[in-house]
PDB file as gemmi writes it, atoms N, CA and C in Angstrom:
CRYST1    1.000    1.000    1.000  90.00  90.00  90.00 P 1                      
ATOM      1  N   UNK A   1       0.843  -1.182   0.000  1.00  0.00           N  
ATOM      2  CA  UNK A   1       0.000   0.000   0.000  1.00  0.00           C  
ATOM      3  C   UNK A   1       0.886   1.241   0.000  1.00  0.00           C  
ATOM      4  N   UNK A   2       0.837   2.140  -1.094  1.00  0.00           N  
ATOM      5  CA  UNK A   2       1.145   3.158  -1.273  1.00  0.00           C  
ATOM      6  C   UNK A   2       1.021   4.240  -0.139  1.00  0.00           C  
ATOM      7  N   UNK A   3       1.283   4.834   1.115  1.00  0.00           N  
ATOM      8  CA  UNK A   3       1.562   5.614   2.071  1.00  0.00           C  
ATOM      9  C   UNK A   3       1.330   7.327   1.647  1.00  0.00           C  
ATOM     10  N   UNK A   4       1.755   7.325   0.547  1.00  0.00           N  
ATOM     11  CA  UNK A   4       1.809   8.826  -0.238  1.00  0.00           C  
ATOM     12  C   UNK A   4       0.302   9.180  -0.367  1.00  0.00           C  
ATOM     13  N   UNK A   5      -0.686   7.996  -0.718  1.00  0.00           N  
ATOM     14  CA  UNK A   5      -2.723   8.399  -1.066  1.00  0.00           C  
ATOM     15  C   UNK A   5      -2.845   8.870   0.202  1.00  0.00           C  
ATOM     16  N   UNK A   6      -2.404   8.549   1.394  1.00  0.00           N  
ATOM     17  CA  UNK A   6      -3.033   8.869   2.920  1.00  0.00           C  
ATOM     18  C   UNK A   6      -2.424   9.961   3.450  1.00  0.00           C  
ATOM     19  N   UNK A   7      -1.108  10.765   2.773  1.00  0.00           N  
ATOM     20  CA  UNK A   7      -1.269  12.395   3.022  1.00  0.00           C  
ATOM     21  C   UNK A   7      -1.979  13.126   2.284  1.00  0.00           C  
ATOM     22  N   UNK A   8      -2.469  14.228   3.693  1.00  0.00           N  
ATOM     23  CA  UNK A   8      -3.156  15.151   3.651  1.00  0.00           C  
ATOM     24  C   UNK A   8      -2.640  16.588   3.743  1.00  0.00           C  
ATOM     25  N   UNK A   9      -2.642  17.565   2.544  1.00  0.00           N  
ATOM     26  CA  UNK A   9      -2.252  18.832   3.131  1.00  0.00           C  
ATOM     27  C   UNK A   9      -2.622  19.670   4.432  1.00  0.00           C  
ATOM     28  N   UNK A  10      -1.903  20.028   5.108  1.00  0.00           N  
ATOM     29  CA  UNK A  10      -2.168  20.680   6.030  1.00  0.00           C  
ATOM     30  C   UNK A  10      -3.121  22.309   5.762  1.00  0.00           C  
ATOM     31  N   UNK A  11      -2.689  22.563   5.030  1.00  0.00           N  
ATOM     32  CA  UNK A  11      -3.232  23.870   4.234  1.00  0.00           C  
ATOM     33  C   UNK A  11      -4.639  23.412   3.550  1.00  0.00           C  
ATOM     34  N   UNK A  12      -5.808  23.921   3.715  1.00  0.00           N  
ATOM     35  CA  UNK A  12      -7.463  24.100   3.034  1.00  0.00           C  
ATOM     36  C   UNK A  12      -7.116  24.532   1.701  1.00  0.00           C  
ATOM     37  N   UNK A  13      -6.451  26.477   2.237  1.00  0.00           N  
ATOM     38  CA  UNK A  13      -6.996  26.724   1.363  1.00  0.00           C  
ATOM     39  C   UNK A  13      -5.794  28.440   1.598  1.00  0.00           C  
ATOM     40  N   UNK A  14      -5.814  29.249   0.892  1.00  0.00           N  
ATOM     41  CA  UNK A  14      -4.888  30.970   1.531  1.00  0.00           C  
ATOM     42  C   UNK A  14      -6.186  31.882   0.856  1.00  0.00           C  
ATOM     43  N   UNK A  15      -6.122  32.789   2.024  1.00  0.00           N  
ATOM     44  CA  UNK A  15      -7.080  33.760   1.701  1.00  0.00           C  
ATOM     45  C   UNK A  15      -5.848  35.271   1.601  1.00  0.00           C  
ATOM     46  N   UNK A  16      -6.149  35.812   0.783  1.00  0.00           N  
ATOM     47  CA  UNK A  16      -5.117  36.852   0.643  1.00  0.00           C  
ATOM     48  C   UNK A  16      -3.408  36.268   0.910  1.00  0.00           C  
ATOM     49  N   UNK A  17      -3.321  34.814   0.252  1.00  0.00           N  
ATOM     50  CA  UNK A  17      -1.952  34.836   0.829  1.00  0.00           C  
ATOM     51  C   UNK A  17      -1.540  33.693   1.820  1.00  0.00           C  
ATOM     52  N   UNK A  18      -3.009  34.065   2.852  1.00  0.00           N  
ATOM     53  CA  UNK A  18      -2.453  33.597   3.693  1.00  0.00           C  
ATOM     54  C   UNK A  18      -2.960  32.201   4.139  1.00  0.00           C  
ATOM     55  N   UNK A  19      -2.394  31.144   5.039  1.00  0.00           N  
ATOM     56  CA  UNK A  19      -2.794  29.500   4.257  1.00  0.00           C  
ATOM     57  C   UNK A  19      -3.816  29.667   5.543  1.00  0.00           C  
ATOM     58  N   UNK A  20      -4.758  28.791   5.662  1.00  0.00           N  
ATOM     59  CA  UNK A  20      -6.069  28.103   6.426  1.00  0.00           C  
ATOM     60  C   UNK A  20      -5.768  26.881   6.437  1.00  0.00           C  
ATOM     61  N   UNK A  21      -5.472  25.998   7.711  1.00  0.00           N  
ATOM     62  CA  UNK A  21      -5.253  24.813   8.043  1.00  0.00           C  
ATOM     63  C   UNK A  21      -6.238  24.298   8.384  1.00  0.00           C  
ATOM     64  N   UNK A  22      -6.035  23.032   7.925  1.00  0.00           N  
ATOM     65  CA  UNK A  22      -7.459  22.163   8.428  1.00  0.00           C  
ATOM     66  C   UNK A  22      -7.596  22.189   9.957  1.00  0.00           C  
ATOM     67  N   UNK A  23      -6.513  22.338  10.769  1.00  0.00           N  
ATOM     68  CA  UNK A  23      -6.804  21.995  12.459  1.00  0.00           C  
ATOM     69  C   UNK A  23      -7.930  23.539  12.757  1.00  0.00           C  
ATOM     70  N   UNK A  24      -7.592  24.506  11.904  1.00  0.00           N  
ATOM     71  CA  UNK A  24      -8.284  25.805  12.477  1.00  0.00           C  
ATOM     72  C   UNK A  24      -9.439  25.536  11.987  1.00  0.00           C  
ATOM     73  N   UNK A  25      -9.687  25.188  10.803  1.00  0.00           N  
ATOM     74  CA  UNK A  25     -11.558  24.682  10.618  1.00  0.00           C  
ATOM     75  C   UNK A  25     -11.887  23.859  11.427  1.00  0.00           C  
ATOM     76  N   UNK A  26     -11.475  22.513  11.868  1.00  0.00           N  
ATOM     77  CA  UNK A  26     -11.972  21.534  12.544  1.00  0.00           C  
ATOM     78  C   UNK A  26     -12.431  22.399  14.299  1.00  0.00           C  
ATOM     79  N   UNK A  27     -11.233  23.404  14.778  1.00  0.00           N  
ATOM     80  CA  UNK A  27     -11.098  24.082  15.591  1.00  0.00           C  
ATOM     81  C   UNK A  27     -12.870  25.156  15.570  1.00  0.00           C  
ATOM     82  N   UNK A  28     -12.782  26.085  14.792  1.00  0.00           N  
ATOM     83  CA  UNK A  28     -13.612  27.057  14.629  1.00  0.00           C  
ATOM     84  C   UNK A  28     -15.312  25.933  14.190  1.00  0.00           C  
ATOM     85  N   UNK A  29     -15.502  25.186  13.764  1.00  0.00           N  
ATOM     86  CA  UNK A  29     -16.594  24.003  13.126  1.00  0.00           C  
ATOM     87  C   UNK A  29     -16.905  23.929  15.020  1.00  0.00           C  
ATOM     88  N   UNK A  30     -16.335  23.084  15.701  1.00  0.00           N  
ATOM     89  CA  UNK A  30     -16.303  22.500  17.522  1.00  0.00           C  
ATOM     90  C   UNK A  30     -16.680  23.629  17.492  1.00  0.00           C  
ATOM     91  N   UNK A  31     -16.755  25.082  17.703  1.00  0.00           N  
ATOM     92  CA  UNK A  31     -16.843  26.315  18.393  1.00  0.00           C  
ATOM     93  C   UNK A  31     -18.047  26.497  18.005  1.00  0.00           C  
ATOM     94  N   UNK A  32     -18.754  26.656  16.590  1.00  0.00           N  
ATOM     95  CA  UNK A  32     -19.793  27.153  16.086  1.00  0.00           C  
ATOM     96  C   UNK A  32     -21.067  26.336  16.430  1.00  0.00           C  
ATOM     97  N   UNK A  33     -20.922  24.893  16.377  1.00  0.00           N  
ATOM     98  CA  UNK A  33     -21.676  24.089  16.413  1.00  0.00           C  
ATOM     99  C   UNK A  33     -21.851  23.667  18.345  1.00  0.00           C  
ATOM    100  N   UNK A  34     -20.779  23.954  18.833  1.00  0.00           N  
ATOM    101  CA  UNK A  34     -21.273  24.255  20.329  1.00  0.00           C  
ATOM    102  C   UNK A  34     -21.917  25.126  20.985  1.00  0.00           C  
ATOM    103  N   UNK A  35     -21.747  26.003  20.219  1.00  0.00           N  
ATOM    104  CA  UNK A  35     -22.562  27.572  20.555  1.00  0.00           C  
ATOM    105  C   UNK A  35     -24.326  27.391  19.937  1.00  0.00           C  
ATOM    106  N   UNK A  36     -24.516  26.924  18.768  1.00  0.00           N  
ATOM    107  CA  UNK A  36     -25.626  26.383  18.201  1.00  0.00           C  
ATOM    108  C   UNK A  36     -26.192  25.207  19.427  1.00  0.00           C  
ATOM    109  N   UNK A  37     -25.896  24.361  19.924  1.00  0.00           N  
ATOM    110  CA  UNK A  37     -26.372  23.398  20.834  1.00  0.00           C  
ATOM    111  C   UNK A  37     -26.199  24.010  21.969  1.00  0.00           C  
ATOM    112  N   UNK A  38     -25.669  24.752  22.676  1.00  0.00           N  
ATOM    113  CA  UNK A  38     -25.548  25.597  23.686  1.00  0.00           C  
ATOM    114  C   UNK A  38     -26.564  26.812  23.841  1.00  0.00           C  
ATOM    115  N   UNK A  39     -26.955  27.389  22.646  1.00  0.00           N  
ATOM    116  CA  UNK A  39     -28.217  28.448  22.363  1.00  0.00           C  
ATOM    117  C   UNK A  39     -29.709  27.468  22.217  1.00  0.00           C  
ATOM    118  N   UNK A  40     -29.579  26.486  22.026  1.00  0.00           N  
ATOM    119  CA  UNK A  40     -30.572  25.601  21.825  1.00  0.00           C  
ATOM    120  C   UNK A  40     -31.336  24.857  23.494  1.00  0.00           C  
ATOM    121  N   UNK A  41     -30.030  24.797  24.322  1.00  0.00           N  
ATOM    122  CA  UNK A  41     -30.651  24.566  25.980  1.00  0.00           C  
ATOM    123  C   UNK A  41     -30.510  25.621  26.404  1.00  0.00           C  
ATOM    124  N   UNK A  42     -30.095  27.025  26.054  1.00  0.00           N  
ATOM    125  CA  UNK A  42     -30.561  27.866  27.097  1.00  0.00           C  
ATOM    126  C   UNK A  42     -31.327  28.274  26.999  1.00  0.00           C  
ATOM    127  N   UNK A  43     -32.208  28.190  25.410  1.00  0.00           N  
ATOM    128  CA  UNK A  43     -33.533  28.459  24.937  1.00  0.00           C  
ATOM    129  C   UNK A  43     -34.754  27.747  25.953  1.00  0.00           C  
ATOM    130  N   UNK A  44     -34.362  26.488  25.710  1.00  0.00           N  
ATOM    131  CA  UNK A  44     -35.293  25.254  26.151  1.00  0.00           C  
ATOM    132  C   UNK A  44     -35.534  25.283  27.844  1.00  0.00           C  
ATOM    133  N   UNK A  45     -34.135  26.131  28.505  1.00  0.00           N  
ATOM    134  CA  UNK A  45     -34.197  26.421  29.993  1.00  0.00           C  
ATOM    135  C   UNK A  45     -34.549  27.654  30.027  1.00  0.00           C  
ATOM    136  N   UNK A  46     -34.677  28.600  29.358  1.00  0.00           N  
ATOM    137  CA  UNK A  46     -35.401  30.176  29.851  1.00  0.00           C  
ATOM    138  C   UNK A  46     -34.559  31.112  30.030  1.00  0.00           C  
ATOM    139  N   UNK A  47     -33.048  30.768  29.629  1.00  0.00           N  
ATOM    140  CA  UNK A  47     -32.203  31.599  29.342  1.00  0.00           C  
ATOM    141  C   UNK A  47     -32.310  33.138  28.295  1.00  0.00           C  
ATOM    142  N   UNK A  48     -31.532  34.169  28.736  1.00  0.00           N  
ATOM    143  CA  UNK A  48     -31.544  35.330  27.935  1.00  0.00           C  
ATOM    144  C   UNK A  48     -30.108  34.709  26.408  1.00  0.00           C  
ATOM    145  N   UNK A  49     -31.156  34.816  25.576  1.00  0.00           N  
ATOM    146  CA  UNK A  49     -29.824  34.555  24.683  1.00  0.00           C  
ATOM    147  C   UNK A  49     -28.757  35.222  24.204  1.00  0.00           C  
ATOM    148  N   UNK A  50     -28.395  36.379  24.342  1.00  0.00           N  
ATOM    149  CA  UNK A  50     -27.760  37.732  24.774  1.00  0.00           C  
ATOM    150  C   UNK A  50     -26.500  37.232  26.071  1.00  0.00           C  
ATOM    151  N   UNK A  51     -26.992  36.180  26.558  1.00  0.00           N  
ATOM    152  CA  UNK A  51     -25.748  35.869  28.061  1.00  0.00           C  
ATOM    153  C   UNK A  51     -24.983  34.862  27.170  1.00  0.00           C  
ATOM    154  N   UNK A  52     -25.344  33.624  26.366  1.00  0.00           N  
ATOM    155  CA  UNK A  52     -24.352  32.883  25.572  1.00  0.00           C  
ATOM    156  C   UNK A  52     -23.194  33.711  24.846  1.00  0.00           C  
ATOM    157  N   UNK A  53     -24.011  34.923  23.989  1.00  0.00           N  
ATOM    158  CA  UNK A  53     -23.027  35.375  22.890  1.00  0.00           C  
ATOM    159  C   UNK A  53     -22.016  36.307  24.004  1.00  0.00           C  
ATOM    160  N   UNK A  54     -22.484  37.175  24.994  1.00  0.00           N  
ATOM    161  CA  UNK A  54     -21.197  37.715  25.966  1.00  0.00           C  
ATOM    162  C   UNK A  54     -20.558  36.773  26.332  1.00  0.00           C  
ATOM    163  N   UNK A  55     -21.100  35.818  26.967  1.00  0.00           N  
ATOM    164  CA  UNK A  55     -19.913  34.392  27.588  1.00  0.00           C  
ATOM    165  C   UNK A  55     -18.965  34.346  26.189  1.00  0.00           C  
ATOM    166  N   UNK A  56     -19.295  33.827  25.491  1.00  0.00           N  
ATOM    167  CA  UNK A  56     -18.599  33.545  24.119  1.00  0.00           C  
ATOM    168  C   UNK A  56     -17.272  34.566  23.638  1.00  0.00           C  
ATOM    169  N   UNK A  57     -18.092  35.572  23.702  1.00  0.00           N  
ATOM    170  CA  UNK A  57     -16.973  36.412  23.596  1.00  0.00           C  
ATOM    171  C   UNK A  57     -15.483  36.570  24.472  1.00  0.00           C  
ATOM    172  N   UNK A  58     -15.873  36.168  25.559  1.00  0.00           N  
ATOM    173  CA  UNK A  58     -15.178  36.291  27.030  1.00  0.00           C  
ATOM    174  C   UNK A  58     -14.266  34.962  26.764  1.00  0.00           C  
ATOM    175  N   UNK A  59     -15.046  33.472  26.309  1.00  0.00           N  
ATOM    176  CA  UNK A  59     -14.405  32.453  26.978  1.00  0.00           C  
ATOM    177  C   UNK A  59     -13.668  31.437  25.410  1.00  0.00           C  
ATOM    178  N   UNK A  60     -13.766  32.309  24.305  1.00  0.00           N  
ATOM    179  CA  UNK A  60     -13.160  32.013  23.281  1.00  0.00           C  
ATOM    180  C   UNK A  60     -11.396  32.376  23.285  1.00  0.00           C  
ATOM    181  N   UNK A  61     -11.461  33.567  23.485  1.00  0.00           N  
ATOM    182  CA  UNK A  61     -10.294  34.158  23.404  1.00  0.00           C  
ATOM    183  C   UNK A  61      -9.129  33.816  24.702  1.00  0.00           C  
ATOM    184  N   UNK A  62     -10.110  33.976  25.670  1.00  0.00           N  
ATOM    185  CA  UNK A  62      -9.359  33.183  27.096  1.00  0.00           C  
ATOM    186  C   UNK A  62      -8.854  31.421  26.911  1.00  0.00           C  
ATOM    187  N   UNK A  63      -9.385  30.429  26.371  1.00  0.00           N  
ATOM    188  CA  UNK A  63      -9.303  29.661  25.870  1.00  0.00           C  
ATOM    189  C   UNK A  63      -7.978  29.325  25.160  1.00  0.00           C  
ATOM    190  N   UNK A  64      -8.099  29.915  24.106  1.00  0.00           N  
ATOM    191  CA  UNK A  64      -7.214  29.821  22.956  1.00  0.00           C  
ATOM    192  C   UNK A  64      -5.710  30.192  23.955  1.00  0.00           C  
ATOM    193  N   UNK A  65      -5.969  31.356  24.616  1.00  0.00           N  
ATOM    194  CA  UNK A  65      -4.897  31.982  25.024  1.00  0.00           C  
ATOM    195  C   UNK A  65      -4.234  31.315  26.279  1.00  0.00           C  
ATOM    196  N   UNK A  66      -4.991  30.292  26.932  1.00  0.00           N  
ATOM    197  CA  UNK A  66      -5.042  29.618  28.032  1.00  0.00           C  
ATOM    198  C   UNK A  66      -4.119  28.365  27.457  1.00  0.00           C  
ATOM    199  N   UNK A  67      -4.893  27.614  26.488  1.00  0.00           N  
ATOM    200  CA  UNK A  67      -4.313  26.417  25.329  1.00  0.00           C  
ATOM    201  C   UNK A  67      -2.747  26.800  25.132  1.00  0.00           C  
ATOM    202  N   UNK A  68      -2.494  27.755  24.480  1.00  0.00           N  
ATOM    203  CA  UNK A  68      -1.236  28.308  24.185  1.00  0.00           C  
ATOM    204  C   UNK A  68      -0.245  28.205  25.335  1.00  0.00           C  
ATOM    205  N   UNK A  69      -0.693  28.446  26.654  1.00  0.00           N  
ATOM    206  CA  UNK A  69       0.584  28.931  27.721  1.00  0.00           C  
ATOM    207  C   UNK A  69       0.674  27.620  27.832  1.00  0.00           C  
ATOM    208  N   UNK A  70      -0.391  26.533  28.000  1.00  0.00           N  
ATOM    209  CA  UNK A  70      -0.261  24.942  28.155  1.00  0.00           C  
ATOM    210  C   UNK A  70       1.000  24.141  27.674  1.00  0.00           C  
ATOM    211  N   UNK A  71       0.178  24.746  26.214  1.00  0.00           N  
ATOM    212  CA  UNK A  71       1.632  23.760  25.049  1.00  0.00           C  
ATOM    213  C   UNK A  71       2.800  24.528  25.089  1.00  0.00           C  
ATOM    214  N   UNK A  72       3.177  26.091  25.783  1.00  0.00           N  
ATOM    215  CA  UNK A  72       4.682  26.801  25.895  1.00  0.00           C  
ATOM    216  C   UNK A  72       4.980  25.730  26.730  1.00  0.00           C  
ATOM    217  N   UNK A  73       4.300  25.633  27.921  1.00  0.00           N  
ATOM    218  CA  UNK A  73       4.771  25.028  29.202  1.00  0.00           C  
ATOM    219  C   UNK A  73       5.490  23.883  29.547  1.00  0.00           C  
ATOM    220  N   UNK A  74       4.260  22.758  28.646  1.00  0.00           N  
ATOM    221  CA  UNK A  74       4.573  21.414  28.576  1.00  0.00           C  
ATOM    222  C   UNK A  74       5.387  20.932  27.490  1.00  0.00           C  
TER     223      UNK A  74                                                      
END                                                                             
């Protein structure tokens, strides 16, 4: 079996240039589609939907930035 059919570029796709990796779609896809099922029970519990998208804002960027000091660290 040929080994060479089962790589995959790392690169999607460059927008102005610049490359789009598949880990950042697979990454941003988990984010969108949690927020969609996440707006969907706070609906169903009586939640203001206005408190998801501030959380979101807050716990995306903290995240990412949290992830990062992890993998400096370890």
């Amino acid at each position: 079996m040929d080994l060479s059919l089962l790589l995959i570029d790392p690169v999607a796709f460059h927008v102005l240039g610049i490359p789009v990796r598949w880990y950042g779609i697979i990454i941003a896809s988990g984010i969108v589609l949690a927020y969609f099922v996440a707006q969907h029970e706070m609906k169903k519990r009586g939640f203001d939907d206005e408190f998801l998208t501030d959380l979101l804002i807050w716990t995306v960027p903290i995240a990412i930035i949290c992830a990062r000091i992890y993998y400096v660290i370890f």
